[in-house]
C-alpha positions in Angstrom: 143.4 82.4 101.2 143.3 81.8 104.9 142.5 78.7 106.7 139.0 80.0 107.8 137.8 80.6 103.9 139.2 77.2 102.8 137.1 76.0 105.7 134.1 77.3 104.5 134.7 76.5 101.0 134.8 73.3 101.8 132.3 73.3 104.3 129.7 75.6 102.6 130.3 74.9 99.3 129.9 71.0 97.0 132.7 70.1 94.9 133.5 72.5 91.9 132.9 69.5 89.4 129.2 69.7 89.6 129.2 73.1 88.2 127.0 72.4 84.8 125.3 69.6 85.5 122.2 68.2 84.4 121.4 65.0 85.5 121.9 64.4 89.2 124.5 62.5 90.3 124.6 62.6 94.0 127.4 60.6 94.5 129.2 63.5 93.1 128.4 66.1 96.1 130.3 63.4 98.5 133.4 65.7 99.8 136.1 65.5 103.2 136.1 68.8 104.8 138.0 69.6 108.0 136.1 71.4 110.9 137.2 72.2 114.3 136.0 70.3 117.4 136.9 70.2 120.9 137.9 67.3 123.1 134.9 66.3 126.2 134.9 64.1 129.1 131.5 61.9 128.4 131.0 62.7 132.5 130.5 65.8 131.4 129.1 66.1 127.8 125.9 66.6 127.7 126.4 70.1 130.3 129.3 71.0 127.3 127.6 70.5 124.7 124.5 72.3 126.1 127.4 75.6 126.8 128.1 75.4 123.5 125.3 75.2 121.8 125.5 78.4 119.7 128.8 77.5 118.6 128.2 73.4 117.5 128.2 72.6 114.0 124.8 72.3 112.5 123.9 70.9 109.7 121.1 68.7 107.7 121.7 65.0 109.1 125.1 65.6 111.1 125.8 64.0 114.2 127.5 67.3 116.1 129.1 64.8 118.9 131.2 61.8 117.0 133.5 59.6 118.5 137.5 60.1 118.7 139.0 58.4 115.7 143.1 56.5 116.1 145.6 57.9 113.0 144.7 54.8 111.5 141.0 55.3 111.4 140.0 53.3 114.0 137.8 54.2 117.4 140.0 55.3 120.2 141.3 52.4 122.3 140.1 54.5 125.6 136.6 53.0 125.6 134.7 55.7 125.2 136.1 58.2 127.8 135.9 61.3 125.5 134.0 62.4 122.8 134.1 65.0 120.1 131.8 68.4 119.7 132.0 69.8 115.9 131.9 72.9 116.0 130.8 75.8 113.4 133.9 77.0 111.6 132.1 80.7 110.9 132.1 80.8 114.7 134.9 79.0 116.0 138.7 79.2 114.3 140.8 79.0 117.0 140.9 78.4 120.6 140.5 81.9 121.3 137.4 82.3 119.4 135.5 81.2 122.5 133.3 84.0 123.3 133.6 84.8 127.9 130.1 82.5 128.4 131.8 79.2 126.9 135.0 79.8 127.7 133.8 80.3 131.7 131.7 77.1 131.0 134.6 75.5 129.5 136.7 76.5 132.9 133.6 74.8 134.9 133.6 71.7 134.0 137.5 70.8 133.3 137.9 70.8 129.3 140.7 72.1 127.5 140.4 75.3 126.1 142.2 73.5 122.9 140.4 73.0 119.4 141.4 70.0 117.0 141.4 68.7 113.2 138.3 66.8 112.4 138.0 65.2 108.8 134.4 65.0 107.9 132.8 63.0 105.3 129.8 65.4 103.6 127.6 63.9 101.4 124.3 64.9 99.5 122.0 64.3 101.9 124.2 67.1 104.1 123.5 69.9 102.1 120.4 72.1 101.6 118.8 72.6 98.3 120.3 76.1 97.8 123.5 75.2 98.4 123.3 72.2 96.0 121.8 74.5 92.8 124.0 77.1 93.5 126.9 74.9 92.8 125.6 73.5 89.7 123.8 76.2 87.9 125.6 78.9 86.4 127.7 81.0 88.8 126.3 84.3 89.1 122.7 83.2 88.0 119.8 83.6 90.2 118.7 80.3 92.2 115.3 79.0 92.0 114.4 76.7 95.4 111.4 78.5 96.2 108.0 77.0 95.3 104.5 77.1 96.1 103.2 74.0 97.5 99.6 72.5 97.0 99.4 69.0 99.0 101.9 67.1 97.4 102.9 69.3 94.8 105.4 71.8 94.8 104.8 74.2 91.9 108.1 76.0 90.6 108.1 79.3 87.9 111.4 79.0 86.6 113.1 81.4 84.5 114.4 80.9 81.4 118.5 80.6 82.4 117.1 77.8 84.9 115.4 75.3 82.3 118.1 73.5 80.8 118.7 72.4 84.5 114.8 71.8 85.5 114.7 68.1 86.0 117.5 68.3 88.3 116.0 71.0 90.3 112.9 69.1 90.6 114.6 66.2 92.0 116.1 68.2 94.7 113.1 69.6 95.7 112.0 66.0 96.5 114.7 64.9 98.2 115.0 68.0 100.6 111.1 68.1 101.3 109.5 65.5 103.0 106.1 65.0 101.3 106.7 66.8 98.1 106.1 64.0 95.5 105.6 65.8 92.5 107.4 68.9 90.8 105.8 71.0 88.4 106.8 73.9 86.3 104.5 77.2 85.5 104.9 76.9 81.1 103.1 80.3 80.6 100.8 82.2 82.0 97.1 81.8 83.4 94.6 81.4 80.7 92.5 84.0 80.6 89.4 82.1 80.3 89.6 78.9 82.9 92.4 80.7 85.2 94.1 76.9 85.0 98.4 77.0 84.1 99.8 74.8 82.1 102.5 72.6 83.7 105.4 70.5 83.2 105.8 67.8 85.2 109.8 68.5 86.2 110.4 65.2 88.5 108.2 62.1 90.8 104.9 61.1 90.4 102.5 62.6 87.6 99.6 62.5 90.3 98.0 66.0 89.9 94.8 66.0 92.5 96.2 67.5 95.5 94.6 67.1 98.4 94.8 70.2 100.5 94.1 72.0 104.0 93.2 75.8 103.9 91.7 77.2 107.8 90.0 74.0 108.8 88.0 73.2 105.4 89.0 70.2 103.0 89.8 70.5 99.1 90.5 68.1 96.3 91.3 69.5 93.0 93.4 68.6 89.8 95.8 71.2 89.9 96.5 71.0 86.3 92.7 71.9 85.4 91.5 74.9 87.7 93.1 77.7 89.5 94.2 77.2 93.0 96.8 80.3 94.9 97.8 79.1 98.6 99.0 82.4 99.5 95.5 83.7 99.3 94.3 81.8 102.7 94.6 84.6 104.6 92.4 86.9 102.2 90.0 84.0 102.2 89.8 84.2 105.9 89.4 87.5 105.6 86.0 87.7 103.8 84.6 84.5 105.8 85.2 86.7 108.8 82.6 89.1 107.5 80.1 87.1 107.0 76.9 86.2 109.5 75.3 83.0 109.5 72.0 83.4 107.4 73.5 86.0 105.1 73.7 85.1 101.3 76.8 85.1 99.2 77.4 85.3 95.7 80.2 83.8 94.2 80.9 85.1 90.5 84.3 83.7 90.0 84.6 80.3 92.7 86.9 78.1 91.7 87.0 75.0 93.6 85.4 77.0 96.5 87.4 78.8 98.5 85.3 81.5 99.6 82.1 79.4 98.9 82.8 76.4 101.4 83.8 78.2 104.2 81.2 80.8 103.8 78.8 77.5 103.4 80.3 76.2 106.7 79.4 79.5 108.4 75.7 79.1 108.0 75.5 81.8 104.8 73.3 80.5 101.5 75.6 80.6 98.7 75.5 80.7 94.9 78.7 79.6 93.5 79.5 79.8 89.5 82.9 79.0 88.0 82.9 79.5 83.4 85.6 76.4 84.0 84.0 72.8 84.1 86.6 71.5 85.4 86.5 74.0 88.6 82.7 73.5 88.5 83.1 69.4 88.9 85.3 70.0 92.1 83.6 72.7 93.8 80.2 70.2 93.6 82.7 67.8 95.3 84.2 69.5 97.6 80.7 70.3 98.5 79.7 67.4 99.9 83.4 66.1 101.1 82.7 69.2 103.5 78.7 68.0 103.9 77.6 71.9 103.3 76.6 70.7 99.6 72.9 71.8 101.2 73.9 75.1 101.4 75.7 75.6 97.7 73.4 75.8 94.3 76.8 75.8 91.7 76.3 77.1 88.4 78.8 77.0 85.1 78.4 79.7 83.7 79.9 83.0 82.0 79.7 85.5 85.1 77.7 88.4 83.1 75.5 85.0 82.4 75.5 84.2 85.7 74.6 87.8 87.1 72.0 89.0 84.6 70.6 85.2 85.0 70.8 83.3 88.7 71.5 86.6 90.2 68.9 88.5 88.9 66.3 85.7 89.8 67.1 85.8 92.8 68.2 89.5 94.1 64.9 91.1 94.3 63.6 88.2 96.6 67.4 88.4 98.8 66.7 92.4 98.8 63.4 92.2 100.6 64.8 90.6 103.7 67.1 91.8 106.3 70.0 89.5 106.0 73.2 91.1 104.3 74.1 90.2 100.4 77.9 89.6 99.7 79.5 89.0 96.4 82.5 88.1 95.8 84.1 88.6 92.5 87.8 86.8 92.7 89.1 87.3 89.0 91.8 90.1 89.8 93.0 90.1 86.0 89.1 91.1 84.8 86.8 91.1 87.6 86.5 95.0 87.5 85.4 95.0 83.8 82.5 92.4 84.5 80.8 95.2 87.4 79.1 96.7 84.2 77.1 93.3 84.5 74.8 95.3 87.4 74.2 98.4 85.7 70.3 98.3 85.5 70.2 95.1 86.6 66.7 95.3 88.0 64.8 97.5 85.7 63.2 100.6 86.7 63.1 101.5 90.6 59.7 100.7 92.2 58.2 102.8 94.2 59.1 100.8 97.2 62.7 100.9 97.2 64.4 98.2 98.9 67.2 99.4 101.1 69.0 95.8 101.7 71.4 96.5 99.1 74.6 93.7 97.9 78.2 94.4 99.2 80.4 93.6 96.6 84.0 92.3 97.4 85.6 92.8 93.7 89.9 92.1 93.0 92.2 93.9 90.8 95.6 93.6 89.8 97.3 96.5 89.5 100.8 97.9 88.3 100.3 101.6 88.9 101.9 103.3 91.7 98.6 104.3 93.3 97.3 101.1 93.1 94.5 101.7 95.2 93.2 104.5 93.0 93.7 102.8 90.0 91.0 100.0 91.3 88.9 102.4 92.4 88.8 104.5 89.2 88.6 101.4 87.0 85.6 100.0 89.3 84.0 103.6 89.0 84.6 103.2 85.1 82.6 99.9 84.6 79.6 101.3 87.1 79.5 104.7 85.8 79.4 105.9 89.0 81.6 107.3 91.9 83.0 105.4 94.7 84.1 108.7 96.3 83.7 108.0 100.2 81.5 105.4 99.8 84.3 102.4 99.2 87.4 100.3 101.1 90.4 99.0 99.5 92.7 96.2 100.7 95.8 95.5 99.6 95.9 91.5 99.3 99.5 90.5 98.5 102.4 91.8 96.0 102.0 89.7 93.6 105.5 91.0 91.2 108.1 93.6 92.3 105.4 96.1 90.5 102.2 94.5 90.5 99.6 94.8 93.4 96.6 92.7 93.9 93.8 94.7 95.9 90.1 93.8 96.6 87.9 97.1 96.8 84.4 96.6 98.9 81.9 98.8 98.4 78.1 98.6 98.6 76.1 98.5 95.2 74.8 102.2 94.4 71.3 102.3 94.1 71.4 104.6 91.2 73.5 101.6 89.3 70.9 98.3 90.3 68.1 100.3 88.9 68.1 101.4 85.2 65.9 104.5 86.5 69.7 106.4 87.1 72.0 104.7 84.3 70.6 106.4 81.8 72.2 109.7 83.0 74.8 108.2 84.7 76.7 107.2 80.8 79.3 109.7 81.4 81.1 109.6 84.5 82.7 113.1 85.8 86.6 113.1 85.6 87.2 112.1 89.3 89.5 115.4 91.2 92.9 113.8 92.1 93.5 116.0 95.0 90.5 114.4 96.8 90.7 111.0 99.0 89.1 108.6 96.4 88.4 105.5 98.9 88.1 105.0 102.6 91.2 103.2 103.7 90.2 100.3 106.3 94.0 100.6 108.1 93.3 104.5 108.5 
């Protein structure tokens, strides 16, 4: 092994004795390495060190410019005349291992081309998480530092291998994230009825009502009780942006609001309903913590319920005017099966049709490889209908190496509102897979 690799093993890498451990023990991370540094005049030290900058030793909480040390330990007894830069040892193993910019710079200012010995003392708080589970779980596992974090919580989905080790790698997560306070652990899946997981708190505080930011607009939520996904901001965004003050929106599936707030705060009228009570109780208060509780009426209700109920109450009324309808159906594991809710939704067609017809923003997972016609086909399934030409799909995020979540738009056919059309509409024709199914917005 050459001196470089021993350098890095030391450097890079925690002690060997805290492979296996489950209980942290930071003490036990404390290790001397030896790094390279060079020898500065402090006239001149701060123009060095600036030279050198891609080349100096960085890492969490180290000084990169210490002073010189005696053999016995002790400061130098030349008052400060020189100090030392630490430099990277994957960059710098030799004096030669200048690249021509420092070593010009070096030339400049009058320091030694000459590299010395520095004896480090690394502790815990030097290393990054990764580093620090990589040493102690199993070698060759995978290593779990990522997380999703929700105000104060960071939320984890370990894997099985990882478990025995969860309370440790919940504590690191605290003590290399400013602001994290508690760590919780995914248990299984979403329930299929309230969307909420069910968590184990791993390390800190057993405080679940996060208190969180998303573009501009306030939430506070229990994050143990409803659903909450902070990669979806930018999809969120994405609908807002649609919308025109005055419009109406109907929100099947809202959460803790989400879509309803902001769409609230942009002058719309919206009907929220969440089946959850839970989600129900904090979309009312998030509501009034962002004052637009004048513009929400929240329901909790089943979402067929809610559309063959509120909806329907209200949609002839909403279709008469001139202002754009917009529902939003955010349940991508079922939301496509509950469009069979508007099939004949309004009775027979009058004889003055109203053209203001709903645009319905509805989300689908999907682990096909043609994602986007799988949503399609599935949306054209539960309408009866097709979508041919008459539809967008976006692709909101990859939610597992083969698992897509897509939202497909699409104004509500005519011939499915009224149940005039449904009754010869039962059997819908087997779709020709050489045609385009959907518009693509990105075409």
């Amino acid at each position: 092994m050459t001196d470089q690799s021993q350098t890095d093993l030391g450097l890079y890498k925690p002690p060997s004795t805290v492979r296996g451990m489950t209980d942290l023990d930071r003490a036990a991370f404390s290790q001397t390495v030896s790094v390279p540094a060079i020898r500065i005049p402090t006239s001149v030290l701060n123009k060095v060190v600036k030279s050198l900058k891609k080349v100096a030793l960085q890492r969490p909480g180290l000084k990169r410019v210490v002073e010189e040390l005696c053999e016995d330990g002790n400061k130098d007894s030349s008052e400060g005349e020189h100090r030392l830069l630490l430099l990277d040892p994957n960059s710098i193993t030799s004096a030669d291992s200048f690249g021509s910019e420092e070593a010009e710079a070096l030339k400049a200012y009058g320091v030694p081309q000459e590299i010395q010995k520095y004896e480090l003392q690394l502790t815990y708080e030097n290393l990054k998480s990764e580093e620090i589970l990589r040493a102690v779980l199993p070698e060759g596992q995978d290593v779990t530092s990522g997380f999703s974090r929700v105000g104060h919580i960071a939320h984890m989905n370990l894997r099985d291998h990882q478990l025995p080790y969860r309370k440790l790698i919940g504590q690191v997560i605290i003590d290399k994230n400013p602001g994290i306070t508690c760590v919780v652990n995914k248990t299984n899946t979403i329930d299929s009825t309230y969307r909420n997981f069910l968590m184990e708190v791993l390390a800190g505080e057993s405080n679940m009502v996060a208190k969180v930011r998303e573009n501009g607009v306030f939430y506070e939520f229990d994050f143990s009780r409803v659903y909450w996904n902070p990669r979806l901001s930018t999809e969120h965004e994405r609908i807002v942006s649609l919308l025109q003050r005055g419009d109406t929106v109907v929100d099947v599936f809202a959460g803790v609001g989400p879509f309803a707030i902001p769409a609230a705060r942009r002058g719309c009228e919206v009907f929220a309903n969440d089946l959850n009570p839970e989600s129900f109780r904090w979309l009312q208060h998030n509501a009034k913590l962002n004052k637009v509780d004048r513009k929400i009426t929240s329901f909790n209700m089943d979402g067929r319920d809610f559309i063959r109920g509120p909806v329907l109450e209200r949609l002839p009324a909403l279709m008469k005017g001139s202002q754009k309808i917009h529902v939003v159906m955010n349940l991508p594991a079922l939301a496509l099966e509950f469009l069979d809710a508007f099939r004949g939704l309004l009775g027979p067609e009058p004889d003055q049709s109203l053209d203001n017809l709903p645009q319905v923003h509805c989300y689908g997972f999907s682990k096909e490889d043609d994602a986007q016609r799988d949503v399609v086909e599935r949306a054209e399934a539960s309408l009866k209908t097709s979508l041919q030409g008459q539809c967008s799909v976006h692709l909101v995020r990859n939610v597992a190496p083969n698992k897509e979540m897509m939202c497909v738009s699409f104004t509500l056919p005519r011939g499915v509102l009224y149940s005039t059309h449904t009754q010869d509409s039962d059997v819908l024709e087997e779709p020709n897979p050489k045609k385009q199914k959907c518009e693509d917005p990105t075409d």
